[in-house]
C-alpha positions in Angstrom: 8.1 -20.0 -8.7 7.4 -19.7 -4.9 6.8 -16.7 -2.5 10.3 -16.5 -1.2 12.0 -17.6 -4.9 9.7 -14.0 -6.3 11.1 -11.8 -3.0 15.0 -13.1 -3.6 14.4 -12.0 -6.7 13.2 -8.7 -6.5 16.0 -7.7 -4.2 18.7 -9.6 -6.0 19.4 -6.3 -8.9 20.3 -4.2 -5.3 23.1 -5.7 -3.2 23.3 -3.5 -0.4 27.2 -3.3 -0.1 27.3 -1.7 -3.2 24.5 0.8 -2.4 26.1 4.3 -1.9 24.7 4.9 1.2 24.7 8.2 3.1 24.5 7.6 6.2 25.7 10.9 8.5 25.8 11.2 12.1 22.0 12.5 12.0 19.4 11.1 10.3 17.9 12.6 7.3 14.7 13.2 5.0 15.4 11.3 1.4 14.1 14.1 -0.9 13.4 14.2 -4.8 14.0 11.4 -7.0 16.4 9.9 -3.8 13.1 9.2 -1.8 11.7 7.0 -5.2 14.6 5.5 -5.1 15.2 4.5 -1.8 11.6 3.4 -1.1 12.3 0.5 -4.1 14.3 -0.9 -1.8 12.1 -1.7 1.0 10.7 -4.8 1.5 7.3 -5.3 0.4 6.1 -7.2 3.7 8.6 -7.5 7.1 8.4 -11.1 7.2 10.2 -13.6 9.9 12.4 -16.5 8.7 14.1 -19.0 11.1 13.8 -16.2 14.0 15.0 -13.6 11.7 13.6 -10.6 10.2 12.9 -10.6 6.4 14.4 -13.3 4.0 18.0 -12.9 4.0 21.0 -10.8 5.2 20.8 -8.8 1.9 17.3 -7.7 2.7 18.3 -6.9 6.7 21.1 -4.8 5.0 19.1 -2.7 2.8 16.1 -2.4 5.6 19.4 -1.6 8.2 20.3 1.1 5.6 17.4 2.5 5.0 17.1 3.4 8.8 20.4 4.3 9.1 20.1 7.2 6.3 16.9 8.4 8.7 18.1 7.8 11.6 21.8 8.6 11.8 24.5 6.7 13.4 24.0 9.0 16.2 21.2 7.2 17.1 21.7 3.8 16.2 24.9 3.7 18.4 22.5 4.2 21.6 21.6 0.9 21.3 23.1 -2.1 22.6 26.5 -2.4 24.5 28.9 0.5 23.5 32.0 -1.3 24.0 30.2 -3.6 20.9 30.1 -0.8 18.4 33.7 0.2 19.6 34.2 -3.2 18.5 33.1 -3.5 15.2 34.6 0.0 14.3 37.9 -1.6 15.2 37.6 -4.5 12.8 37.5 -1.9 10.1 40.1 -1.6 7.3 
């Protein structure tokens, strides 16, 4: 089994959509057994495949997340074009 076979693997028990995230406005600390569980899902290395971080969109989801739930969509929204995130929060159903 290769490199990449071993990491799709190792991800492939946590599908990120189905990951009850808690993302809030601000970010937050992961505390007790939350912060054990949330570091499982990080990837071991951050790797570049075909110009894209890490080995699939599952990973990106699960790193995307991650950073989310510390971060806060607060912040994340202050990057990029707002009229983008506008967007995409339209689309939703």
């Amino acid at each position: 089994m290769s490199n990449s076979d071993e990491q799709a693997d190792d991800h492939a028990a946590h599908d990120a959509r189905r990951i009850d995230w808690k993302i809030l406005l601000e970010g937050r600390a992961w505390v007790g057994d939350e912060a054990w569980q949330r570091l499982e899902l990080r990837p071991e290395k951050l790797e570049m495949w075909d110009g894209k971080l890490l080995f699939d969109d599952n990973e990106r989801l699960l790193l995307l997340g991650l950073l989310l739930e510390n971060l806060g969509a607060d912040q994340a929204v202050q990057l990029g074009d707002p009229a983008v995130w506008r967007a995409a929060v339209s689309r939703l159903t």
